[in-house]
N, CA and C atoms as an extended XYZ file, in Angstrom:
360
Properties=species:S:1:pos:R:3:atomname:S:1:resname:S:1:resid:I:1 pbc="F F F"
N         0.850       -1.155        0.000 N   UNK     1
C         0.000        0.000        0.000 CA  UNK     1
C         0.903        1.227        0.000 C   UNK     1
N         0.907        2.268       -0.804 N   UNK     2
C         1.681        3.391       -1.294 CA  UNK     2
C         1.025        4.466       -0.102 C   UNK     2
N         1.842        5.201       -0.183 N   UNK     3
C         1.641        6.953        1.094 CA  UNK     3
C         1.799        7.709        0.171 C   UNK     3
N         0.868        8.682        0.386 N   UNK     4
C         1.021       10.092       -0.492 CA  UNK     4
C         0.959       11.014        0.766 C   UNK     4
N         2.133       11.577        0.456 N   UNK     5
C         2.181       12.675        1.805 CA  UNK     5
C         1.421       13.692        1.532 C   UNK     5
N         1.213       14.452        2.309 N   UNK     6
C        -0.059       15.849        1.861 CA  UNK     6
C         1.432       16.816        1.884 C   UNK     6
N         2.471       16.637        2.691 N   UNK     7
C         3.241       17.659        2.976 CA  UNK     7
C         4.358       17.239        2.347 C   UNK     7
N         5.700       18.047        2.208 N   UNK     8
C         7.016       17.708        1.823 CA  UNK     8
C         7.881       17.307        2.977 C   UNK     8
N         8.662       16.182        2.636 N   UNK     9
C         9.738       16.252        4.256 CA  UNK     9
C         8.928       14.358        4.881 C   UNK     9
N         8.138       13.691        4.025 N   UNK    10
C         7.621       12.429        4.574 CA  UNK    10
C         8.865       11.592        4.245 C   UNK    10
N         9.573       11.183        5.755 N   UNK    11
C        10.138       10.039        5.074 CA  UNK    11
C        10.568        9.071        6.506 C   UNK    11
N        11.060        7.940        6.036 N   UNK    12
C        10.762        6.939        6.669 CA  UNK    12
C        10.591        5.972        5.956 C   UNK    12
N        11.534        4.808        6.595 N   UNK    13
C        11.745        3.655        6.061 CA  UNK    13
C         9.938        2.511        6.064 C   UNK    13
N        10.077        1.723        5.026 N   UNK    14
C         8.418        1.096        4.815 CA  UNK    14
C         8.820       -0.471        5.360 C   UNK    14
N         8.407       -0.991        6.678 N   UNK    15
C         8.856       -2.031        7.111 CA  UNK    15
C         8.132       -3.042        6.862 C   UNK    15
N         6.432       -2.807        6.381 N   UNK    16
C         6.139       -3.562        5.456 CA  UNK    16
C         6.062       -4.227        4.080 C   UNK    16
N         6.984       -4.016        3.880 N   UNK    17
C         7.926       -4.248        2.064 CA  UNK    17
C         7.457       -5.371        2.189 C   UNK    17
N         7.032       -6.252        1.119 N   UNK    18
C         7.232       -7.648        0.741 CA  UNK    18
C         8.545       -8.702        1.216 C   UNK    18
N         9.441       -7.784        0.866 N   UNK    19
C        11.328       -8.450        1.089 CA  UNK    19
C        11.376       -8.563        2.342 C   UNK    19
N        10.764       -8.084        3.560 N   UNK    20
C        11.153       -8.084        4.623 CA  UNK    20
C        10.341       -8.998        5.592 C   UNK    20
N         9.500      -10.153        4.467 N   UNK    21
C         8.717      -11.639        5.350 CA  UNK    21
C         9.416      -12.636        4.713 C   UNK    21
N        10.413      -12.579        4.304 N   UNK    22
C        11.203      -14.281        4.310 CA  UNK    22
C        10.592      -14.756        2.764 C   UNK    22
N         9.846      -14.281        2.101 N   UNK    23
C         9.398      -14.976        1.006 CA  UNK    23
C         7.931      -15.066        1.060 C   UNK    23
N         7.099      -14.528        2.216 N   UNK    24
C         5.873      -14.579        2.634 CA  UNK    24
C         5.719      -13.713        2.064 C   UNK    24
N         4.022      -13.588        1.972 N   UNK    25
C         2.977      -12.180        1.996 CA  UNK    25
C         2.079      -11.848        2.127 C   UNK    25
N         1.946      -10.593        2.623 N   UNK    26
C         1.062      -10.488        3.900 CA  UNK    26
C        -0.623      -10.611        3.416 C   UNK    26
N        -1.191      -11.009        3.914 N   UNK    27
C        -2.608      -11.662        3.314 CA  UNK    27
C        -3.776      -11.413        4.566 C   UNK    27
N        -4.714      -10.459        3.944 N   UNK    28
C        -6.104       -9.446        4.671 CA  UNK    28
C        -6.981      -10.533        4.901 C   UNK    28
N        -7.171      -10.758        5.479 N   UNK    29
C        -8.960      -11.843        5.069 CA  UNK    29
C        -9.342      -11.734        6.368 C   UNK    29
N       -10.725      -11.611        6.195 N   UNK    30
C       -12.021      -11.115        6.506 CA  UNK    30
C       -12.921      -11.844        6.359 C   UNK    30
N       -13.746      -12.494        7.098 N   UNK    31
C       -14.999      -13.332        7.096 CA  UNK    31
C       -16.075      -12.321        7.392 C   UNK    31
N       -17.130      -12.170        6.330 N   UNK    32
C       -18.235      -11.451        6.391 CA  UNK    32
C       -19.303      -11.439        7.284 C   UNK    32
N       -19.925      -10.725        8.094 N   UNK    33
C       -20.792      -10.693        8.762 CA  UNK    33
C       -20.791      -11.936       10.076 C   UNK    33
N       -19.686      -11.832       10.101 N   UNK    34
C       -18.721      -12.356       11.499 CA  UNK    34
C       -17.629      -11.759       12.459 C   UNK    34
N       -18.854      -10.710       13.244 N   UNK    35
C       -18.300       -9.110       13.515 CA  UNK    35
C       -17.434       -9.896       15.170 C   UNK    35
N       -17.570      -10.894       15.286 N   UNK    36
C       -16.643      -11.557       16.827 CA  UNK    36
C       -14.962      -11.518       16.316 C   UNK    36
N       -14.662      -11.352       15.015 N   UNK    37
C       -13.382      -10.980       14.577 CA  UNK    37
C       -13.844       -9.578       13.999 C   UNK    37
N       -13.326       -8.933       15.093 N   UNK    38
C       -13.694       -7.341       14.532 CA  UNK    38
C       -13.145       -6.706       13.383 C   UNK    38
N       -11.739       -7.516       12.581 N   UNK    39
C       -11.060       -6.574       11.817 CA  UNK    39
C       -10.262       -7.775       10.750 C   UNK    39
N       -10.385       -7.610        9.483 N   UNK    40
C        -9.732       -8.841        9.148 CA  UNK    40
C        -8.046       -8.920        9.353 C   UNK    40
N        -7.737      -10.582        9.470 N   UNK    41
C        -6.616      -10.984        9.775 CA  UNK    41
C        -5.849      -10.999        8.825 C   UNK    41
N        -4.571      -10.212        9.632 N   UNK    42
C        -3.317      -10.224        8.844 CA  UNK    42
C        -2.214      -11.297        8.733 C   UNK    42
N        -2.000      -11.965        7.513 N   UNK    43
C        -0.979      -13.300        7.982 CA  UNK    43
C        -0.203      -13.239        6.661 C   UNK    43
N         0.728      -13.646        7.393 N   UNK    44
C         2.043      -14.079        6.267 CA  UNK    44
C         1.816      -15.627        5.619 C   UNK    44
N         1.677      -15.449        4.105 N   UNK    45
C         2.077      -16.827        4.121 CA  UNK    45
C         2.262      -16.975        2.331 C   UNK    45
N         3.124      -18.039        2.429 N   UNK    46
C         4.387      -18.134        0.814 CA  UNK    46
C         2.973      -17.996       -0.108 C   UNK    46
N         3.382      -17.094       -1.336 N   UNK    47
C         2.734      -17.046       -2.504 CA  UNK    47
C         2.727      -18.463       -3.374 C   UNK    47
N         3.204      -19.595       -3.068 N   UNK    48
C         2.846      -20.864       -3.125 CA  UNK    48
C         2.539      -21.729       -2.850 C   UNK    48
N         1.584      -21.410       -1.631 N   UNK    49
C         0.635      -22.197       -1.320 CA  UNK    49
C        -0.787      -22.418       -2.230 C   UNK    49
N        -1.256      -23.529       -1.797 N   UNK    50
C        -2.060      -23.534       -3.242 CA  UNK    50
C        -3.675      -22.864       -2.404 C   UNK    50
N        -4.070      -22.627       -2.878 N   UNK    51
C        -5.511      -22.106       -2.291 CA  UNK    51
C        -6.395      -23.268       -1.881 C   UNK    51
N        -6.308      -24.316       -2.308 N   UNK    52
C        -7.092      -25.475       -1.398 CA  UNK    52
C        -6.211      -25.085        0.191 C   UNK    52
N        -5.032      -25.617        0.078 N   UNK    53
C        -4.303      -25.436        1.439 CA  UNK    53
C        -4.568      -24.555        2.328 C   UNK    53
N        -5.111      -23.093        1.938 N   UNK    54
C        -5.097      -22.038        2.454 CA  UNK    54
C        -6.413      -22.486        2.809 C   UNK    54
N        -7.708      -22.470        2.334 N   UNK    55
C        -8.872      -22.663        2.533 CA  UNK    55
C        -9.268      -24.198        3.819 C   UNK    55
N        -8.398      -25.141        3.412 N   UNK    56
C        -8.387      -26.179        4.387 CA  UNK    56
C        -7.693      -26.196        5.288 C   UNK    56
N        -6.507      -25.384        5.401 N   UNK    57
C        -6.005      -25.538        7.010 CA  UNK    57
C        -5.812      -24.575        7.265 C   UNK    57
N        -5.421      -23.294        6.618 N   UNK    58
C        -5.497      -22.182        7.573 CA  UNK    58
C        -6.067      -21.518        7.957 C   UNK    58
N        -7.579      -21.314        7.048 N   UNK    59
C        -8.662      -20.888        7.760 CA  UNK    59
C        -9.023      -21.200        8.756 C   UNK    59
N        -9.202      -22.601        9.021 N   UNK    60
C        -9.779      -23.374       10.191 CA  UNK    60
C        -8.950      -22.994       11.470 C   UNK    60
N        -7.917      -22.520       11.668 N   UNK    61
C        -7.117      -22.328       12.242 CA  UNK    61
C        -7.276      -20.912       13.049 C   UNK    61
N        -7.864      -20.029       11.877 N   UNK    62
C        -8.320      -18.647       12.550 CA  UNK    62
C        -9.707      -18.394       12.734 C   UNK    62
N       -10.547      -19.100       12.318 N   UNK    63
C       -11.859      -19.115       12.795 CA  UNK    63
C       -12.338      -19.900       13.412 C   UNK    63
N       -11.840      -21.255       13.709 N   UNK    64
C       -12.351      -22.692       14.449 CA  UNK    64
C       -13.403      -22.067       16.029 C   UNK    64
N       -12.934      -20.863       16.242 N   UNK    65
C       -13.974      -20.915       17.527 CA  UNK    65
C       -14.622      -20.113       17.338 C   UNK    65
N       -15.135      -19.884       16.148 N   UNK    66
C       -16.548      -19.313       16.236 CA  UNK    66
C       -17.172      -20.459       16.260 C   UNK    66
N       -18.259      -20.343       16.798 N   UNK    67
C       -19.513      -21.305       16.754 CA  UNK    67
C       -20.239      -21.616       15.244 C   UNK    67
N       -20.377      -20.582       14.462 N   UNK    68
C       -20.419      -20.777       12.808 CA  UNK    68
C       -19.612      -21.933       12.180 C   UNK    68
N       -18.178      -21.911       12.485 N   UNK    69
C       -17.075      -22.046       11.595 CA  UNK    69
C       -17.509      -24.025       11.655 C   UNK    69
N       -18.443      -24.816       12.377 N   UNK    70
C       -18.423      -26.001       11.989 CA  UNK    70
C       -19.533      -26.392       11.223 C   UNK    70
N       -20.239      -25.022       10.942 N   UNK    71
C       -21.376      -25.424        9.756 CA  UNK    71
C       -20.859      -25.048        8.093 C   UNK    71
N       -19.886      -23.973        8.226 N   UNK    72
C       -19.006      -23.586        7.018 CA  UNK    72
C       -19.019      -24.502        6.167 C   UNK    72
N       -19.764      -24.983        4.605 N   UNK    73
C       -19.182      -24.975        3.575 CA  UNK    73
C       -18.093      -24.643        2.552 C   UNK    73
N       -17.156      -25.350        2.801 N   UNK    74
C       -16.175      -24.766        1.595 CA  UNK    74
C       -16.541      -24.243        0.485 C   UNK    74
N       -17.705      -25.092       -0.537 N   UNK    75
C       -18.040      -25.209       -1.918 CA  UNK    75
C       -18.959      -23.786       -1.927 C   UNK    75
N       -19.111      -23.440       -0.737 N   UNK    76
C       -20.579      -22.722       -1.049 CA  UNK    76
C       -20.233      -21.609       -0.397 C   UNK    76
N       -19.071      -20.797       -0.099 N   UNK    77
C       -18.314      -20.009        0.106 CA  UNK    77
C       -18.211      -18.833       -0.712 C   UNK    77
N       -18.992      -17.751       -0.415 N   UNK    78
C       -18.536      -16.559       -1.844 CA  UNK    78
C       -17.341      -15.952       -1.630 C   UNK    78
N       -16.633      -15.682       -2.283 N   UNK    79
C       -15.120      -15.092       -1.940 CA  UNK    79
C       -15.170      -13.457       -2.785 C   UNK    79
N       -13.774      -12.753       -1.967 N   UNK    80
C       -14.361      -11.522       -2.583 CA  UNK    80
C       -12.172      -11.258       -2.805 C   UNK    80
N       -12.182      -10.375       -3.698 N   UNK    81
C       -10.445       -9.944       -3.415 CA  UNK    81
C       -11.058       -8.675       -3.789 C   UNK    81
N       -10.828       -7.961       -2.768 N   UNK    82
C       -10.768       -6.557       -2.538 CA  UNK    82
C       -12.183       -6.715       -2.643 C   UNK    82
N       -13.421       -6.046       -3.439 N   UNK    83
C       -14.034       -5.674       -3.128 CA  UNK    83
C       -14.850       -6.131       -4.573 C   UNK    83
N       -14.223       -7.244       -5.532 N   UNK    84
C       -15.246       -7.655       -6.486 CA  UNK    84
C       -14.749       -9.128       -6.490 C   UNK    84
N       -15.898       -9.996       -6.700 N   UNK    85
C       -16.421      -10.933       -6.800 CA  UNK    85
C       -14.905      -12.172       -7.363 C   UNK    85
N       -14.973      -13.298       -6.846 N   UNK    86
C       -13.736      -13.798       -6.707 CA  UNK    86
C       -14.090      -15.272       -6.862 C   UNK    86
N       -13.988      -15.871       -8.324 N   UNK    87
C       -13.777      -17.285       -8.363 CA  UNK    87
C       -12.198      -17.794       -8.396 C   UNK    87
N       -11.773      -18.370       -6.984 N   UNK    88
C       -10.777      -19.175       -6.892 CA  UNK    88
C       -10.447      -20.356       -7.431 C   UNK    88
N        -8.886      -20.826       -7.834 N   UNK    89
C        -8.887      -21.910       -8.430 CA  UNK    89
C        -8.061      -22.584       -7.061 C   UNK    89
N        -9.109      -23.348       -6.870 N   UNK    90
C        -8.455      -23.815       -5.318 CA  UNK    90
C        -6.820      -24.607       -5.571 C   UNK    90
N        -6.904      -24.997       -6.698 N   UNK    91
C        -5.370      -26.044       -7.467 CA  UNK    91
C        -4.509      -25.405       -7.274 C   UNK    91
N        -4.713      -23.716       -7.906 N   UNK    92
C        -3.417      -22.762       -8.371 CA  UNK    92
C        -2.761      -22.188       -6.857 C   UNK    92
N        -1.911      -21.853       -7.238 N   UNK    93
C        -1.291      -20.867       -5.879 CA  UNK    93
C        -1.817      -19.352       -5.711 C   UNK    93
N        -1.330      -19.208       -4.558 N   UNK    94
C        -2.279      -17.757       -4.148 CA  UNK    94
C        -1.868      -16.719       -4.995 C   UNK    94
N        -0.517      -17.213       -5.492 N   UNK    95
C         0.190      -16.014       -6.287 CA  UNK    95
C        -0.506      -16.283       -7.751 C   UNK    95
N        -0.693      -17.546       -8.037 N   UNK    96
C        -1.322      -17.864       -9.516 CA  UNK    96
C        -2.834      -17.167       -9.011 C   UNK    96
N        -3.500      -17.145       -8.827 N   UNK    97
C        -5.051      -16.588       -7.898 CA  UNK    97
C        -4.929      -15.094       -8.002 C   UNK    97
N        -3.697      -14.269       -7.909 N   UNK    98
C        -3.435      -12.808       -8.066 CA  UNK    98
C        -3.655      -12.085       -6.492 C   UNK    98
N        -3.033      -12.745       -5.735 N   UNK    99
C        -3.817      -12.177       -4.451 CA  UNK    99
C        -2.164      -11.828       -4.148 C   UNK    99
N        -1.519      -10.537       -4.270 N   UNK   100
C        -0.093      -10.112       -4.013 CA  UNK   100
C        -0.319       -9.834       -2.491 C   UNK   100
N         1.090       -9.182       -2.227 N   UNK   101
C         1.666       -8.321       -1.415 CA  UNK   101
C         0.303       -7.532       -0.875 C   UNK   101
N        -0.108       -7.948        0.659 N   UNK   102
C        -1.113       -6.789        0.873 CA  UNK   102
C        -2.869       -7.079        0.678 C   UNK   102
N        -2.720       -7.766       -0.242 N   UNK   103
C        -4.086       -8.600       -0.914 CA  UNK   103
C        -5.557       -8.229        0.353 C   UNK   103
N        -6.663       -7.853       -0.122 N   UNK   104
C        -7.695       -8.134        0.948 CA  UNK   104
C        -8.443       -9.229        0.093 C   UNK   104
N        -8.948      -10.537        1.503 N   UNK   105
C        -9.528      -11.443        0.583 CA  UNK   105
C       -10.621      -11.292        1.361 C   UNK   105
N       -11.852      -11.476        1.120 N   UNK   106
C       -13.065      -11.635        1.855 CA  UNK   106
C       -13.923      -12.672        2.047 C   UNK   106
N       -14.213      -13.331        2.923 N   UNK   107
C       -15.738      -14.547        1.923 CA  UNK   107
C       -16.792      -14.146        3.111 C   UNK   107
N       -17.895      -15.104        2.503 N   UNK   108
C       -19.256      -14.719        2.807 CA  UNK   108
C       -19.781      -16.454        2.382 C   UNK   108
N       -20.102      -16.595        3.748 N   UNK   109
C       -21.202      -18.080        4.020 CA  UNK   109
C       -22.473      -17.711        3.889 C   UNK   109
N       -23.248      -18.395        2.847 N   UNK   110
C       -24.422      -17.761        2.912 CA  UNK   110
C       -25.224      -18.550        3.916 C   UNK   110
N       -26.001      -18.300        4.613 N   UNK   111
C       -27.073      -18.519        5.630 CA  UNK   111
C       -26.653      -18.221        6.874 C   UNK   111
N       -25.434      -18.070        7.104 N   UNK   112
C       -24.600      -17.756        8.276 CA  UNK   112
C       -24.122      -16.269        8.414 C   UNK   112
N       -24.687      -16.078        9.443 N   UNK   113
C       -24.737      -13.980        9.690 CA  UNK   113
C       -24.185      -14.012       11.235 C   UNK   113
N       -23.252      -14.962       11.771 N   UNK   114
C       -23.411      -15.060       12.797 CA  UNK   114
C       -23.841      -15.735       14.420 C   UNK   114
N       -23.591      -15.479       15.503 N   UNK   115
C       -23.970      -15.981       16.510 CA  UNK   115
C       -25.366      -15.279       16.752 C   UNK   115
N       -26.706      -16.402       16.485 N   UNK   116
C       -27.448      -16.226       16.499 CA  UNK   116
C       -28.110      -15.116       15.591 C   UNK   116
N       -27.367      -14.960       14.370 N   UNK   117
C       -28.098      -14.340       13.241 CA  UNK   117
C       -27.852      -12.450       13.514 C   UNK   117
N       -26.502      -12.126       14.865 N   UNK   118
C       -26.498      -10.969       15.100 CA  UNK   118
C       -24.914      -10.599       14.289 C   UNK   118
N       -25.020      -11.314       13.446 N   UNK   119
C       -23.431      -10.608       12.211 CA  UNK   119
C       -22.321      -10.689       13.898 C   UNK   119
N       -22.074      -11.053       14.927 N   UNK   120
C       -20.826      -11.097       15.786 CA  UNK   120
C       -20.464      -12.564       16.195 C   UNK   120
C-alpha cells in the first residue's frame, strides 16, 4: 500500500515491504458478517501455497472458535479480493489466484450472519 504525503519532508523507512517476510505475503482476510473478529486478519504466508491449502487448514485455524465455523461450507463459500467478486482456483497458488503483497480477501457463508443471526 503506497503513502502520499499531503506535505514535503515524509520520510521513513516502509517495514512492510514484501522483502522483509522471508518470502511470505502479507494476506487481509475477513470473514463477512462475522463481527466476533472485529477486523480482518493479517498473515504471512508463501505465494505458493495452493488455495485449497489455504482454505483447508489455515482458515480453520483462525476461525475454528466461532460457533459458525463447523457449519461452514467450503463449496458454497462466496469469496471476494478486494471488493469484487472472486472465483478461486483452489489447485493454483495464491500467487497464480493474483492475491499479491497486501491482498484483501473476503468470503461470505451464505445462511450464516453469525452468533445467532447478530453478524458477531
Amino acid at each position: 500500500m503506497s503513502v502520499i504525503a499531503l506535505k514535503d519532508g515524509y520520510t521513513g523507512e516502509m517495514k512492510d515491504r514484501e522483502e522483509n517476510f522471508h518470502g511470505n505475503r502479507l494476506l487481509f482476510v475477513g470473514w463477512e458478517d462475522h463481527l466476533m473478529f472485529c477486523a480482518p486478519h493479517c498473515i504471512p504466508v508463501p505465494p505458493s501455497m495452493t488455495f485449497a491449502t489455504f482454505a483447508h487448514d489455515v482458515l480453520p485455524g483462525i476461525y475454528a472458535a466461532h460457533p459458525d465455523w463447523d457449519k461452514v461450507k467450503l463449496d458454497e463459500i462466496e469469496w471476494f479480493s478486494s471488493n469484487r467478486r472472486f472465483t478461486p482456483a483452489f489447485e493454483r497458488t495464491l500467487g497464480e489466484n493474483g492475491l499479491g503483497h497486501k491482498a484483501v480477501l473476503r468470503f461470505r457463508t451464505p445462511g450464516l450472519t453469525g452468533i445467532r443471526g447478530s453478524c458477531s
